[in-house]
N, C-alpha and C positions, 0 to 999 in steps of 0.2 A: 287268539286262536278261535277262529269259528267254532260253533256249536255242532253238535251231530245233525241237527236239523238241517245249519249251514251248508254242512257236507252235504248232507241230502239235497237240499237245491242247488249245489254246482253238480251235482252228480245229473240230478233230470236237467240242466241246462244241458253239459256236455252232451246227451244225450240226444236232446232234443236237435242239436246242431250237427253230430254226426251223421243224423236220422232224415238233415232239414225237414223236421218239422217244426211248425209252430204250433202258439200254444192253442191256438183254438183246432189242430190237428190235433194233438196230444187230451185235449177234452176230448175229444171226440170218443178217441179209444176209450177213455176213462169212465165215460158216461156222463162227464161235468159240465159247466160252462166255462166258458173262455175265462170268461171272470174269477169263477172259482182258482184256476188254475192260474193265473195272475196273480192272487192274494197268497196260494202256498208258495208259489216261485217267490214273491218277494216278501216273503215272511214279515211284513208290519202286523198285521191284526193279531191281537190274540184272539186264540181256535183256529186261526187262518194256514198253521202250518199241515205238512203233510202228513195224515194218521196211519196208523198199521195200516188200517184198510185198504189205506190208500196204496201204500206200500206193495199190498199185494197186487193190488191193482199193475201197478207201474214192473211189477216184477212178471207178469203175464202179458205184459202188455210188448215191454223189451225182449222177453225170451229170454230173461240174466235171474236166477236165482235170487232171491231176499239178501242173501246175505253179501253175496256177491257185490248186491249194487252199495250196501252199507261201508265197501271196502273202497269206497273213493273214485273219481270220474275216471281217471286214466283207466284204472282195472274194469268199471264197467263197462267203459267203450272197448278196450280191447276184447270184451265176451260178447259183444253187441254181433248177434249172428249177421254172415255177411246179406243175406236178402233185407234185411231194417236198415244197411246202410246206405248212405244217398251216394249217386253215384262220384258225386265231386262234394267232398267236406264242407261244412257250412254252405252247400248246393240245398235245394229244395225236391223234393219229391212229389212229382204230377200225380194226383189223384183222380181219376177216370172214372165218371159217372156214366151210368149207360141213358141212354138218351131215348126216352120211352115217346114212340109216335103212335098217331091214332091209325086208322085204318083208312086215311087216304096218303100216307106218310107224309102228313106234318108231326113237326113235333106238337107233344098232349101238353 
């Protein structure tokens, strides 16, 4: 029987895949590195799993309550608001940078 922790990272997987994001998207929100979030997704290290902090993090980040996401992937995808969902399940979500040109429109 996985750990709570366990649950916790199938919980931000299923998420991450509903969401198609990957982890260096999911840093992004977080304020982390890819790396960091690699280490709590695959819980090897010790310290490397996911803290309250982060928790709360991840709980602003989904739009799904703390306790909510603690109740297992199914129940937090199904609270997963429909704008965070990618349009096709395990599909990717295009991220749109705006393209700053100079003043004789190249880009800067």
């Amino acid at each position: 029987m996985p750990s709570t922790a366990g649950y916790l990272r199938l919980t931000v997987a299923a998420l991450m895949f509903a969401t198609g994001e990957t982890q260096a998207d999911l840093a992004q929100g977080l304020k982390l590195s890819q790396g960091q979030v690699s280490r709590k997704q695959s819980g090897g290290a010790k310290g490397s799993s996911w803290s309250l902090d982060d928790l709360d993090k991840l709980s602003a980040h989904y739009g799904i309550p703390v306790p909510e996401l603690l109740r297992g992937a199914d129940h937090a995808v199904r609270l997963l608001p429909a704008a965070r969902r990618a349009e096709c399940i395990g599909g990717t979500q295009t991220t749109l940078t705006p393209q700053v040109t100079g003043p004789d429109g190249r880009r800067a």
